[in-house]
DRENLUMKE-246893 format. One line per 2 residues: number of its first residue (from 1); their letters; for each residue x, y, z of C-alpha. Coordinates in steps of 0.001 Angstrom, whole numbers, plus 524288, in hexadecimal, padded with zeros to 5 digits. Each point is the difference from the previous one (the first is absolute). Layout:
BEGIN
NUM = a = X:Y:Z; ...
END
This chain:
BEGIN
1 = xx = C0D9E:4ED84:3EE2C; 7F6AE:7F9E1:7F5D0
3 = xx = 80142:801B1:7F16F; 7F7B8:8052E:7F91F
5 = xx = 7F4C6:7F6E3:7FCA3; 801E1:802BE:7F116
7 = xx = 80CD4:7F9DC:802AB; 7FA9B:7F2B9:8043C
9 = xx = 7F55C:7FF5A:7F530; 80B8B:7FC0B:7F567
11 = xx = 80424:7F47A:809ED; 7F265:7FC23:8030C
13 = xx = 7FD8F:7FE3D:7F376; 80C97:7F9CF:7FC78
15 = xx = 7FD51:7F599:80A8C; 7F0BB:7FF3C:7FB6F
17 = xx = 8062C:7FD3E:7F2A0; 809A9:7F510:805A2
19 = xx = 7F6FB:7F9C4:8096C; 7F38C:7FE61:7F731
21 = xx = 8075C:7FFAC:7F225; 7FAAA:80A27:7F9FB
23 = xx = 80622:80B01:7F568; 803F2:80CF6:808DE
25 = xx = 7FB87:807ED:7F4E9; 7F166:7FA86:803FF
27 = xx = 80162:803A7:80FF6; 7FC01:80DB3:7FEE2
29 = xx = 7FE63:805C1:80D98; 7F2E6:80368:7FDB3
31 = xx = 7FABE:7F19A:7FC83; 7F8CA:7F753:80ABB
33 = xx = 80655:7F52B:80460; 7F3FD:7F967:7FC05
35 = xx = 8019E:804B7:7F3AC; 80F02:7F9FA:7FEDA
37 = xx = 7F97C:7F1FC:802CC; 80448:80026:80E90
39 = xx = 7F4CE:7FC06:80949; 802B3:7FF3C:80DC6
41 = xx = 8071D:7F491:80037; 8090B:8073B:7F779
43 = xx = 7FE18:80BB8:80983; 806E5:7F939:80B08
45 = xx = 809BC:7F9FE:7F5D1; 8045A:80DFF:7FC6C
47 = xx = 8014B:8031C:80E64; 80946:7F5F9:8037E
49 = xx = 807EA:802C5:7F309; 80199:80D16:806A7
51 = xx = 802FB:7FCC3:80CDE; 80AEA:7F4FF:7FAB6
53 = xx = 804D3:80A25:7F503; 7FFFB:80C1D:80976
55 = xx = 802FB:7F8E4:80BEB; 7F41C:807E0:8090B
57 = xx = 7F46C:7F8FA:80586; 7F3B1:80690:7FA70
59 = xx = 7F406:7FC18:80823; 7F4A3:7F84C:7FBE8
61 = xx = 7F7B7:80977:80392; 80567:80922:7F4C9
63 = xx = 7FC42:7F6F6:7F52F; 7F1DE:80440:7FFFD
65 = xx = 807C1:80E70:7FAF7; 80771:7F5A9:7F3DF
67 = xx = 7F60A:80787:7F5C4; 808F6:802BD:7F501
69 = xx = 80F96:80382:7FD86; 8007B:80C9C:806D7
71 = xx = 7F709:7FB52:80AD2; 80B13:7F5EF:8047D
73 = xx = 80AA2:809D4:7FDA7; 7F776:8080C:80A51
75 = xx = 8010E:7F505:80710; 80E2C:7FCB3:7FEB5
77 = xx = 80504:80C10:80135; 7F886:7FE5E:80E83
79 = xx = 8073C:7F334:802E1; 80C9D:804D6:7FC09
81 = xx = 7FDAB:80CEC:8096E; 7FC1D:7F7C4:80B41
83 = xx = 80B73:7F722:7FF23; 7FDD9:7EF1C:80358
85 = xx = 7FBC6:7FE54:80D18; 7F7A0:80D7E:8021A
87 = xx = 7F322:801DB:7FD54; 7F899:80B5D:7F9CE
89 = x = 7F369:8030E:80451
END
């Protein structure tokens, strides 16, 4: 069963905090990536910092969804349903 995505949006930002050096007080959920300072170069950075801290495989095709924090909890909480080597469509 998937947690809750509320759940996720603490670790997402907890790795957005570790990966891009920024102040966790500053990665509200709400805020755009783009707004953080993370293009999309930083975009796919963030989704391999997820896939190595979380151990899933997140699809390329899912970074296009990488809007803000609770955007890639959405996301992760997706990956970590599906499990490594399924896909969801």
């Amino acid at each position: 069963m998937v947690a809750p995505v509320g759940d996720h949006r603490a670790e997402v930002t907890k790795v957005v905090s570790d990966t891009f050096r920024l102040d966790p007080a500053l990665v509200e959920p709400d805020a755009t990536l783009e707004e953080l300072g993370i293009d999309s170069k930083g975009r796919i950075r963030l989704l391999a910092a997820l896939e190595i801290h979380y151990g899933v495989t997140i699809d390329l095709d899912r970074l296009d969804r990488f809007t803000d924090v609770a955007s890639v909890a959405d996301v992760l909480a997706e990956a970590l349903g599906t499990g490594e080597s399924e896909e969801r469509r």
